[in-house]
C-alpha positions in Angstrom: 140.9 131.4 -49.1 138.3 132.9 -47.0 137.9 133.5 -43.3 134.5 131.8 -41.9 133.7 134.8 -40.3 129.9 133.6 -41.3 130.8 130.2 -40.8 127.9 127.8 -39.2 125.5 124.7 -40.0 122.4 126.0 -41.2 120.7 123.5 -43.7 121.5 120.0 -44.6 123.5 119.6 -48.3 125.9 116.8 -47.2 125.1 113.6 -44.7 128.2 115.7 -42.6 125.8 118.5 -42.3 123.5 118.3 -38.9 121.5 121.4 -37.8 121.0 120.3 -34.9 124.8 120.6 -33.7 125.9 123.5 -32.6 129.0 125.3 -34.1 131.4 127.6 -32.6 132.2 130.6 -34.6 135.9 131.3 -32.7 136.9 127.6 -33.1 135.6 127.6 -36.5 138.2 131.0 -36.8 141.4 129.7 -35.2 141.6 126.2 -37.1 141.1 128.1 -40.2 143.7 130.4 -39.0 146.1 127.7 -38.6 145.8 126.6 -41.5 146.4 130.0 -43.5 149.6 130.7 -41.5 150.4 127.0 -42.0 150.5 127.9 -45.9 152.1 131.6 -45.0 154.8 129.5 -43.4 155.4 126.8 -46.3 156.1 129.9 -48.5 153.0 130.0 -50.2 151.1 133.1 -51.3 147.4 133.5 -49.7 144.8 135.7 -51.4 141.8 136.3 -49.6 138.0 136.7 -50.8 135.7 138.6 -48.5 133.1 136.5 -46.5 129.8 137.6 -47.6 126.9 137.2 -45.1 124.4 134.8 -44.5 126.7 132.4 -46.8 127.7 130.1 -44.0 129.7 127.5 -46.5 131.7 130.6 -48.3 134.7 129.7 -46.3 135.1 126.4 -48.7 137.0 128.6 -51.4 137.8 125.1 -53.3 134.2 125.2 -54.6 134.2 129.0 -56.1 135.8 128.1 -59.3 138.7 126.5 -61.3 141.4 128.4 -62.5 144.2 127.2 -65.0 146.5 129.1 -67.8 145.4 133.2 -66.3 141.5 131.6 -66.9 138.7 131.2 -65.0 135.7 129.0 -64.8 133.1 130.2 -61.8 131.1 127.7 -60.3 127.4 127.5 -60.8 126.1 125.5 -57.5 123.8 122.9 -57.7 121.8 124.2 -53.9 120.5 126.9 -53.5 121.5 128.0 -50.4 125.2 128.4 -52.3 124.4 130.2 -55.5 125.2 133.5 -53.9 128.9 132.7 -53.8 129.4 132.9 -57.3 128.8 136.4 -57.9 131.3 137.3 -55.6 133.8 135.1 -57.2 132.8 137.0 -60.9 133.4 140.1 -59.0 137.1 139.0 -57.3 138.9 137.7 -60.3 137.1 140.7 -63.1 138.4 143.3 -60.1 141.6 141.5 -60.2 142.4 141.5 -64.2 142.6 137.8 -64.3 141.9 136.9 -68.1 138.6 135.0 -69.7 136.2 134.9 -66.3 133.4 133.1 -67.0 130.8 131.2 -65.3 129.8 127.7 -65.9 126.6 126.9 -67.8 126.2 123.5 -66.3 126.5 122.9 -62.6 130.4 122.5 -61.4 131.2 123.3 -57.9 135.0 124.4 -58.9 138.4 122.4 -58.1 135.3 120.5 -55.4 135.2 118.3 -58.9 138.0 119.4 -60.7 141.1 118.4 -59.9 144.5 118.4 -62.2 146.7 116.1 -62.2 149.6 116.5 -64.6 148.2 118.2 -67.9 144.3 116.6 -67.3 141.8 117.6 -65.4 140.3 114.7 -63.3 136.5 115.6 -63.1 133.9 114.3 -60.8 129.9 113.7 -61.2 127.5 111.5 -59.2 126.0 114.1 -56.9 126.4 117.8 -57.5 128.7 118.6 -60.6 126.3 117.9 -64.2 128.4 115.2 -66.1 128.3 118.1 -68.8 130.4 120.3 -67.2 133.0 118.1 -67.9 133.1 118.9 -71.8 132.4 122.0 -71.0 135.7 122.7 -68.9 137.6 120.6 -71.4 136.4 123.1 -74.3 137.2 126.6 -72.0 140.3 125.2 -70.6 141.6 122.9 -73.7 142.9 120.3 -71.3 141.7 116.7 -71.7 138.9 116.0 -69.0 138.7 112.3 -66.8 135.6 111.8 -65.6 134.8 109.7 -62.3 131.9 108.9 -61.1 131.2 108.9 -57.5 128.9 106.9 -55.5 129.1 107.0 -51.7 127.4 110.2 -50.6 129.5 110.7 -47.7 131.8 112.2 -50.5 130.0 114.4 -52.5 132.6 116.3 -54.4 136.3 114.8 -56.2 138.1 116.3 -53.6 136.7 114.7 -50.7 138.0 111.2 -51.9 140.7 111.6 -54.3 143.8 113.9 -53.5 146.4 115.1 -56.5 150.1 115.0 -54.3 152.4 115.6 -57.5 152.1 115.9 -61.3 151.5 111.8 -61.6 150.5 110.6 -58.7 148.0 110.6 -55.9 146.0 109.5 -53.2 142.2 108.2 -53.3 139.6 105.9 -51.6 138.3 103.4 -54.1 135.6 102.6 -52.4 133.8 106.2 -53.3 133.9 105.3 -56.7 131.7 103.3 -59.5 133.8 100.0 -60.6 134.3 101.4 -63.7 136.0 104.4 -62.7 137.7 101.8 -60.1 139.3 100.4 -62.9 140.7 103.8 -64.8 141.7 104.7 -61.6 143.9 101.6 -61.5 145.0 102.0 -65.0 146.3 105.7 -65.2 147.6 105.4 -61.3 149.0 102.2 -60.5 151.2 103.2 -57.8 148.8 105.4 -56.0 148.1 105.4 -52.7 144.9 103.7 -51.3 143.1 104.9 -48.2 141.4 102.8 -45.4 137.8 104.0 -44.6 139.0 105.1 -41.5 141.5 107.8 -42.7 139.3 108.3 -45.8 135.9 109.5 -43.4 138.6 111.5 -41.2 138.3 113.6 -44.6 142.7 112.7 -45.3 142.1 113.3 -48.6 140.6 116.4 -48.6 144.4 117.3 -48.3 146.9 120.0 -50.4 150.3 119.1 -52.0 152.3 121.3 -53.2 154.5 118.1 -54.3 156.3 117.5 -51.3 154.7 119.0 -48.2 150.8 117.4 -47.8 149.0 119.4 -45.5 145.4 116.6 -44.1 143.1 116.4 -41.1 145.9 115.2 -38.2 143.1 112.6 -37.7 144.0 110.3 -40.9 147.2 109.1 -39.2 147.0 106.0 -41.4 147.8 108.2 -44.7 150.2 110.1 -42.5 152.1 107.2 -42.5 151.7 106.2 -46.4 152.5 109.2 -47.6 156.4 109.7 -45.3 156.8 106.0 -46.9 156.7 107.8 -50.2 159.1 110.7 -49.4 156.3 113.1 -48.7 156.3 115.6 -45.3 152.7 115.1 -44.3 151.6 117.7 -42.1 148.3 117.6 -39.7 145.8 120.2 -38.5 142.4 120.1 -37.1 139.6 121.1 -38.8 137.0 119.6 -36.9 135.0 122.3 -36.3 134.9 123.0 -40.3 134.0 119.0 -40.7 131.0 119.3 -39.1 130.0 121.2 -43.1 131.6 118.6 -44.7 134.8 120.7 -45.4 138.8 120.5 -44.3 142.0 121.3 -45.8 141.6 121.2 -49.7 138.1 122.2 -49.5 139.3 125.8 -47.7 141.8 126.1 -50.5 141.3 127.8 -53.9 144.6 127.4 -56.5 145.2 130.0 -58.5 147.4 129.1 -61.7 148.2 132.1 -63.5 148.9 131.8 -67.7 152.4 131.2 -68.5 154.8 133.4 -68.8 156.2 134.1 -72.1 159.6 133.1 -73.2 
């Protein structure tokens, strides 16, 4: 994670994003706050990256890279008003003795459009990550890749419309996607959960599982709901303030998945 110490809305990359609104740095700080203890309390290990300055979106850790099996794929942004984040990212994991760091040759904005669920990588394209980043993270990770292609530009990145809550299933609105990805949607996930618009523009699905406790913007009550039919503890926050960027729960929230141990 990191703390949006630099946090603000500067420049328009997302229909969420208005320069014109005004942003408060302290709210900004104590929502994210909650959140981090909110993981601290669930028993979860937080590592935290440094906010560099005059990178106001740094605080969306989600976006600085995938990492699966010890490895790690650093985003190369599409804008760029973000570029400067992945340098810092390089820097983190190399300090840090992860193993293969790398970053991307195509445009990927991290687990933004990579998300796994079970042993595959679900992959997004349709408006920042290069549809051939997808073979690309299949060949560095040797995971099979999904694609999906999104359409609505209110969700820009995987994450923003589709949620992973457990190995084999999860949660998505179907109405950010192309009919064809619709339909492999369908197929893979039958049982999934479907959002409503409502829930869906309240960012729920920007939410993080960690297969029975779903942390999501207290604001997508609907889902709230869905998910306690399924047996899940959902949990809500506010992240308003962070919204206003086009960002909430999953977006602030980098997993790291170390290699396996050996037997």
């Amino acid at each position: 994670m990191c703390r949006p110490h630099y946090f603000d809305v500067r420049y328009s990359i997302n229909p969420w994003m208005d320069p014109t609104k005004p942003t408060v740095t302290e709210t900004s700080l104590s929502q994210w706050k909650r959140l981090h203890d909110l993981f601290v309390e669930l028993g979860h290990r937080i590592d935290l990256i440094e906010p560099v300055p005059d990178l106001p979106d740094m605080v969306f850790a989600a976006n600085g890279a995938t990492v699966l099996d010890g490895r790690v794929l650093v985003a190369r942004f599409r804008h760029s008003y973000r570029v400067g984040e992945s340098p810092a990212y390089l820097d983190w994991f190399g300090e840090r003795g992860w193993g293969e760091v790398r970053q991307a040759e195509y445009v990927n904005e991290g687990e933004g459009d990579f998300l796994l669920a079970g042993d595959t990588l679900l992959a997004g394209s349709g408006f920042r990550s290069d549809l051939r980043s997808h073979a690309e993270a299949q060949e560095f990770f040797g995971r099979p890749v999904l694609g999906l292609t999104l359409v609505d530009p209110r969700f820009y990145h995987l994450d923003t419309a589709l949620s992973v809550l457990d190995r084999d299933e999860v949660m998505y609105y179907p109405a950010a996607f192309s009919p064809e990805s619709r339909e492999v949607l369908a197929e893979r996930f039958p049982d999934a959960i479907l959002a409503e618009e409502a829930d869906a523009v309240a960012f729920g699905l920007n939410a993080v599982s960690d297969g029975l406790h779903v942390v999501l913007p207290e604001q997508a009550r609907g889902l709230a709901g869905q998910l306690a039919e399924r047996g899940f503890e959902p949990i809500g926050v506010d992240l308003s303030e962070l919204l206003k960027a086009g960002g909430s729960a999953k977006c602030c929230t980098l997993e790291l998945r170390p290699a396996p141990a050996a037997d």
